[in-house]
ZADRENTI-100146 format. One line per field, with one value per residue (C-alpha): residue number from 1; x negated, y negated, z negated. Coordinates in Angstrom, 3 decimals. Layout:
N
vexza = [NUM:...]
X = [X:...]
Y = [Y:...]
Z = [Z:...]
END
This chain:
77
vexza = [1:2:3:4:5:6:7:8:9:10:11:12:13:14:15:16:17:18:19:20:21:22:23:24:25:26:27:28:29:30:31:32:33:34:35:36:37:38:39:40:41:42:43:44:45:46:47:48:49:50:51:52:53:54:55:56:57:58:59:60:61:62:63:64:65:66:67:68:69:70:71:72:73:74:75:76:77]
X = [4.794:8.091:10.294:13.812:12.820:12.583:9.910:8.742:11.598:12.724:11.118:13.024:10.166:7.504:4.192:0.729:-2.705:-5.652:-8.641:-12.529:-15.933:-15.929:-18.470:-15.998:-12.873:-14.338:-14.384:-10.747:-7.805:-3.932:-2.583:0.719:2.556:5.747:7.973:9.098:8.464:4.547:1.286:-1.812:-5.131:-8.510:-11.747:-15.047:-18.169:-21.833:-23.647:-27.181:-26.093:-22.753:-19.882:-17.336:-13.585:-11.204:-7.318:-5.212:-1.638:0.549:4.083:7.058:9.258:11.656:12.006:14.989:17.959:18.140:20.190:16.969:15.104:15.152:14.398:11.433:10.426:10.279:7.739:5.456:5.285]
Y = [21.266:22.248:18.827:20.815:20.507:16.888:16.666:13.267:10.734:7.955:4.670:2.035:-0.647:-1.031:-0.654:-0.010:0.907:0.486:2.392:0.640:-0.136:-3.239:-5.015:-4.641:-6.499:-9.890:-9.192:-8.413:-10.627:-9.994:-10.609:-12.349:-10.565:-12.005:-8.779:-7.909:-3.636:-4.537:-4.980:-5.940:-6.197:-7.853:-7.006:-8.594:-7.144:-9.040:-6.398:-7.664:-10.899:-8.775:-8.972:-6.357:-6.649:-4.330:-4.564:-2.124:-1.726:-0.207:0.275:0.773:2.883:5.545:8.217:10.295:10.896:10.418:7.510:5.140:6.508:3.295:1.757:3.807:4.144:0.389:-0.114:2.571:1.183]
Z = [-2.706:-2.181:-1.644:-2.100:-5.777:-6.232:-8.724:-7.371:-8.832:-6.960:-8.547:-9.661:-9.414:-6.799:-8.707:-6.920:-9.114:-7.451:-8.760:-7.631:-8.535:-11.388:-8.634:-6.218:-8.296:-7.978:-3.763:-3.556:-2.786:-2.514:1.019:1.049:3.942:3.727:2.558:-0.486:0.484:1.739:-0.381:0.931:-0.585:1.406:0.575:2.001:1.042:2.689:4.058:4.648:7.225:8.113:6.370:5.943:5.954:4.598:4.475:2.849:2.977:0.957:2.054:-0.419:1.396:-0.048:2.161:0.342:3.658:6.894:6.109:6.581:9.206:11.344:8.505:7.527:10.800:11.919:8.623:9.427:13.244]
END
């Protein structure tokens, strides 16, 4: 996709869809991480006598000038 375009507009809330399985909902958590731009979401799934842990992160960075490169950079780090 050609980014010169700017097809993709810049969004004025932070907003995250998660698509799963409806037997996974019940396994999933929100992670509290303490900043307002990151999302996290646990998931534990018993595998057998194992148990599985996931943790996904989503980060809410807008990425638009070089302006916030340290910025951007320091998240993604």
């Amino acid at each position: 996709m050609d980014s010169s375009i700017h097809l993709l507009p810049v969004r004025p809330h932070v907003e995250l869809g998660i698509l799963l399985r409806k037997s996974l909902g019940e396994k999933c958590n929100i992670v509290d991480l303490d900043n307002t731009r990151l999302l996290g979401i646990g998931i534990a799934i018993k595998n057998n006598d194992d148990e599985i842990k996931l943790l996904f992160v989503n980060i809410y960075m807008p990425f638009d000038c070089a302006d916030n490169t340290d910025d951007f950079m320091q998240y993604v780090s």
